[in-house]
N, C-alpha and C positions, 0 to 999 in steps of 0.2 A: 591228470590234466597238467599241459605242459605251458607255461608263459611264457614269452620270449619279448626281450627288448635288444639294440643293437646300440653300440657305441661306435664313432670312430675320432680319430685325434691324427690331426696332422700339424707338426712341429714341434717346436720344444715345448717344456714346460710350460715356461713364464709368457710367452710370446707365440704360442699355439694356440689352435682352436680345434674345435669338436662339435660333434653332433649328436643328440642323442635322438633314437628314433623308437618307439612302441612297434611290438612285432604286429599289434591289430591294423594301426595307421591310423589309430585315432590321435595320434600327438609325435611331433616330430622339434627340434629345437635345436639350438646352440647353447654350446656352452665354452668358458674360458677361464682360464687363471682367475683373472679378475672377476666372475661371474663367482667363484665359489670361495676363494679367501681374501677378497677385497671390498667385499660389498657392495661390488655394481651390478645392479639390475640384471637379470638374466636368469637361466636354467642353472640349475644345479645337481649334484647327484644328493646331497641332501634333504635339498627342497623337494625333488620326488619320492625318496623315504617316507620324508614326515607326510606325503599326500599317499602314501602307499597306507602307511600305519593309520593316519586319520578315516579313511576309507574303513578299512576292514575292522577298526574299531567301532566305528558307528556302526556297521551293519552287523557287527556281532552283539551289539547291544540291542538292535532293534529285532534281532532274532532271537534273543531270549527273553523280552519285550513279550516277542508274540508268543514263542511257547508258551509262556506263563499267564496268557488271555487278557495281556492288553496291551495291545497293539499300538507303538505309537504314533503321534500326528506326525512329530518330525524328531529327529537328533543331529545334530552339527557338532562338530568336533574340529578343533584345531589342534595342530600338530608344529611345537617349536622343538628343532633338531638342534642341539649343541654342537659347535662344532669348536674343538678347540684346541692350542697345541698341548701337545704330553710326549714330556721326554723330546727328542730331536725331531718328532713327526707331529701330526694331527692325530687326532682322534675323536671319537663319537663320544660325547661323556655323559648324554642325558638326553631322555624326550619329554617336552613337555607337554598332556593332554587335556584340553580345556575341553568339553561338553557342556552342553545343553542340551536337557529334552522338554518335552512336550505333550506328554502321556495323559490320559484322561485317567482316572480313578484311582493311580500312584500317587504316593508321599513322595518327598525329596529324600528323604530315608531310602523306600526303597528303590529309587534311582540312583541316588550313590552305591549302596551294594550291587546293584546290575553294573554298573558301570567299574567301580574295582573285580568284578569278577571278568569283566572283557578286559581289562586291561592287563590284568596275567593270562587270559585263553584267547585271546583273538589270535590268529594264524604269525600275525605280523607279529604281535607282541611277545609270544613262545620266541619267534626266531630271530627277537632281540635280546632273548630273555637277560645279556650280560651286558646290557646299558639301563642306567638308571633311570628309572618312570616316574614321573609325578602327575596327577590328578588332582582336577579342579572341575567341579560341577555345578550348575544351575539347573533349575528346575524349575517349570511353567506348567506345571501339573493341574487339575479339576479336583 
């Protein structure tokens, strides 16, 4: 199974702009210099990493949620990407993963351990495996 998203950038660096498009058409946006190393408002290629990782982290968790016969209400996940200079360039130096879940007849115990085990096997998180992950978890369990 193949994803596809589409970038284009017209001008220079500092004073150009871009568009980034999802190959479904569920989400289309702009983006610019200042949208990703100046901190104004906007799209970034970042910001959809860390909403790519926060994704697949939750549902790798509520999938093993369920194999294990409990199934939960809900899980939310944020996702803060570092983004910062190294050496002459930028670089990705960190993600960080907050959760919450919401499980019925789970400990916070064993919600932390599901949730350290998605955070090294979620799809996203293997094919970051060379940026450093930190986790932070709550639980609203029964």
């Amino acid at each position: 199974m193949d994803q596809k998203a589409n970038a284009r950038w017209t001008g220079d660096l500092r004073t150009g702009a871009g568009t980034l498009k999802l190959g479904s058409g569920a989400w289309e946006g702009p983006y610019t210099f200042k949208n990703r190393f100046e901190g104004v408002p906007g799209a970034n290629p970042e910001e959809l990493l860390g909403a790519a990782h926060a994704a697949c982290f939750t549902m790798a968790i509520s999938a093993m949620l369920t194999k294990a016969g409990k199934p939960p209400r809900s899980v939310e996940t944020t996702a803060v990407v570092h983004l910062d200079k190294v050496g002459e360039g930028f670089g990705i130096t960190g993600i960080d993963l907050t959760t919450r879940g919401d499980v019925p007849g789970l400990s916070a115990a064993e919600f932390q351990k599901v949730a350290e085990d998605a955070k090294v096997n979620c799809i996203v998180s293997r094919a970051l495996a060379s940026v450093p992950m930190k986790l932070e978890t709550s639980f609203a369990g029964a």
